[in-house]
TISE-411167 format. One record per residue (C-alpha): residue in three letters; x, y, z. Coordinates in steps of 0.25 Angstrom, whole numbers, plus 5000, padded with zeros to 4 digits. Example, Ala and Ser with C-alpha at 12.3 -4.5 7.8 and 13.67 -1.06 7.14 Angstrom:
ALA504949825031;SER505549965029;
# end
This chain:
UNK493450315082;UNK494250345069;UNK495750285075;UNK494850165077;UNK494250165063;UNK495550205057;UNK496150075064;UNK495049995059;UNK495350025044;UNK496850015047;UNK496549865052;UNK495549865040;UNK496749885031;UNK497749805037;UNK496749675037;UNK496449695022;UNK497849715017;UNK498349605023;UNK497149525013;UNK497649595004;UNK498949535005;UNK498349385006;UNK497549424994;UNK498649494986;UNK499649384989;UNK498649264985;UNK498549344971;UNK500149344969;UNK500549274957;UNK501549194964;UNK500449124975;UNK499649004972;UNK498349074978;UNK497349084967;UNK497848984957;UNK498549014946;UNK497649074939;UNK498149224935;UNK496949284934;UNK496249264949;UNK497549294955;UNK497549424948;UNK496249454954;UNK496649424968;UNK497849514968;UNK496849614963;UNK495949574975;UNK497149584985;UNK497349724979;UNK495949764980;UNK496049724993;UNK497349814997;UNK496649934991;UNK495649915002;UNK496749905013;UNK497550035008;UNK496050105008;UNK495650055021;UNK497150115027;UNK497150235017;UNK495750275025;UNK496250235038;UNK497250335038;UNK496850445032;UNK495650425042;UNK496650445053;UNK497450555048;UNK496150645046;UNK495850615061;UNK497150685063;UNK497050785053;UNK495550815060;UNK496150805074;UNK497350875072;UNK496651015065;UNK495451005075;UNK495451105087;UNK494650995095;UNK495950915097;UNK496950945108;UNK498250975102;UNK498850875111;UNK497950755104;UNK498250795089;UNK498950695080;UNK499850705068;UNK500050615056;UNK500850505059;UNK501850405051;UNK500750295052;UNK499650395045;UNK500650415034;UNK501150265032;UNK499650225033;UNK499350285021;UNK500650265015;UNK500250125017;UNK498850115012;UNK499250194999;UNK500250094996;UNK499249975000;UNK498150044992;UNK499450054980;UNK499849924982;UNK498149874980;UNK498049954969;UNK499249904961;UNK498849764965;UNK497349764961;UNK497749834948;UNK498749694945;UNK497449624940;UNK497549594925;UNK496649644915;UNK495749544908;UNK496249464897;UNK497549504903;UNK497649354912;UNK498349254902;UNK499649204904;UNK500349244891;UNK501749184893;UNK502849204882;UNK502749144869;UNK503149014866;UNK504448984858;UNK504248994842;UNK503149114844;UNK503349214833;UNK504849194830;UNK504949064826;UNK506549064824;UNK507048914828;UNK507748924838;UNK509248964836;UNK510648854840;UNK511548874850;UNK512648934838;UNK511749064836;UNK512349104848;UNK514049094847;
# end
């Protein structure tokens, strides 16, 4: 019953990462999605973040769900010595995997800016503070 829980969340995982991508990659600065208004796109790239922090939980439980079984199975006099398993590479890279995703949704849910932080300050138009005319060609030979 767990093996088919275990799957369950894997699938889980898998199905929300992938709208974490859709929703990530509609809150790039470089798409169109959203408009162009800094500020909601910012919120969405948290939201795809958010949303990738649930997919690397939902993996992260998944597997340490399984490698108890087989820490249980494996130290229980119950279980034939014949049937008892041993962690595998795909334990290890599935929580190497959902550490990095749960890294990855972190780093991007922290990329929202703070309030009052949203204008669009360019640089300073010509003639700012130094208001020197501007020199000829012959201050340079």
């Amino acid at each position: 019953m767990y093996l088919h829980a275990t799957r369950a969340l894997m699938v889980v995982s898998i199905v929300v990462g992938i709208f974490g991508m859709a929703i990530s990659a509609m809150g790039m600065k470089c798409t169109k999605c959203g408009g162009d208004d800094n500020v909601k796109k910012a919120r969405i790239a948290m939201t795809g973040g958010l949303v990738f922090l649930l997919a690397g939980l939902a993996a992260l439980i998944a597997c340490s769900w399984y490698g108890n079984q087989i820490i249980r199975d494996f130290y229980s006099p119950l279980t034939p010595i014949n049937t008892k398993y041993e962690f595998g590479a795909g334990v290890f890279l599935g929580w190497a995997g959902s550490l990095l995703v749960i890294l990855g949704g972190a780093l991007l849910s922290c990329s929202c800016p703070r309030k009052g932080n949203y204008s669009n300050k360019g640089y300073p138009k010509s003639g700012g503070a130094r208001t020197k005319p501007p020199s000829s060609g012959k201050d340079y030979v």
